[in-house]
C-alpha positions in Angstrom: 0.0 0.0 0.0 1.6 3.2 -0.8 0.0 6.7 1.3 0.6 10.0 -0.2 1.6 11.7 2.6 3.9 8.5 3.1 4.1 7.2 6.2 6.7 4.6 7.0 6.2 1.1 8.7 2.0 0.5 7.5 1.8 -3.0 8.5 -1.1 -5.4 7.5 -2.6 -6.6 10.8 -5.1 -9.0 10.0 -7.0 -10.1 7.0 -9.6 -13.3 6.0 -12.5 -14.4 3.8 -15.9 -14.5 3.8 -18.4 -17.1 1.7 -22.3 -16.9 1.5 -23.3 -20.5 3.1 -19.7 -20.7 5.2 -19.1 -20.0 9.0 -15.1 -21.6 8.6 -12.6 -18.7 10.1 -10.2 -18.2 7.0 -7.6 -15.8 9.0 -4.8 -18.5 8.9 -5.4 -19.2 4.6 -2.8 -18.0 2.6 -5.3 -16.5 -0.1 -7.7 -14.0 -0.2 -11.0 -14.9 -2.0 -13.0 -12.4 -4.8 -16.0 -13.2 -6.3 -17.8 -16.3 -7.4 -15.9 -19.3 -6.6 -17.0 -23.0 -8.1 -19.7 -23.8 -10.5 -22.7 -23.9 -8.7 -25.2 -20.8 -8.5 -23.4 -17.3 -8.2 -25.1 -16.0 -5.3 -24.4 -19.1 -3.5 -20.4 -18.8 -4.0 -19.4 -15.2 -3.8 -16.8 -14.4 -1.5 -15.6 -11.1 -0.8 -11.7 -10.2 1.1 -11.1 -8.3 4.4 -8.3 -6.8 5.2 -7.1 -5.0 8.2 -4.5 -2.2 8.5 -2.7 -0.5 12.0 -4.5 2.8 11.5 -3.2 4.3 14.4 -0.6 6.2 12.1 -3.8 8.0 10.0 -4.8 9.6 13.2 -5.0 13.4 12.5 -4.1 13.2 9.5 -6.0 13.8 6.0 -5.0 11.1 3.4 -4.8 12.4 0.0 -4.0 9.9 -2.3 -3.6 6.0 -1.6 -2.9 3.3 -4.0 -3.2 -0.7 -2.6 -1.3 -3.3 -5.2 -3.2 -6.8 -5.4 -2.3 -9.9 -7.9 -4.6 -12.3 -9.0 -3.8 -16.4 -9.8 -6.0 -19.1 -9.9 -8.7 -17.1 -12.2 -10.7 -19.4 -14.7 -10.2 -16.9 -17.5 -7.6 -13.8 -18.1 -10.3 -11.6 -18.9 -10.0 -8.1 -17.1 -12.4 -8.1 -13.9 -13.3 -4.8 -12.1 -12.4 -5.4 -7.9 -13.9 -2.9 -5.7 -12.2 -1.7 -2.6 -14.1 0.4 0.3 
């Protein structure tokens, strides 16, 4: 994740996955899941990504510009896919 102002040592704290139709707790997986995963029904397989940063360095301070770098493997197609991120 680059900050513009930049702040030095932003460490990732914590993230997981979520499933419609799964309870499991994914903390410990070493990927993070987007989208519709498997063949069945799409509502019944989207996951969506969580990820947790140490804010306690943003305290005060207005963030202009931010910019978070994420790589995709495993896809069932190259096509281009939009990723939102709130």
């Amino acid at each position: 994740m680059i900050i513009d102002p930049q702040f030095e040592n932003l460490t990732q704290s914590q993230d997981t996955w979520i499933r419609n139709g799964t309870t499991a707790l994914n903390g410990s997986d070493s990927k993070l899941l987007v989208g519709k995963h498997g063949t069945s029904g799409a509502a019944a397989n989207l996951a969506a990504s969580l990820l947790q940063f140490q804010s306690t360095v943003f305290d005060g301070r207005q963030i202009d510009q931010a910019y978070l770098g994420l790589y995709q493997y495993g896809a069932g197609t190259c096509a281009a896919r939009t990723m939102n991120i709130y």
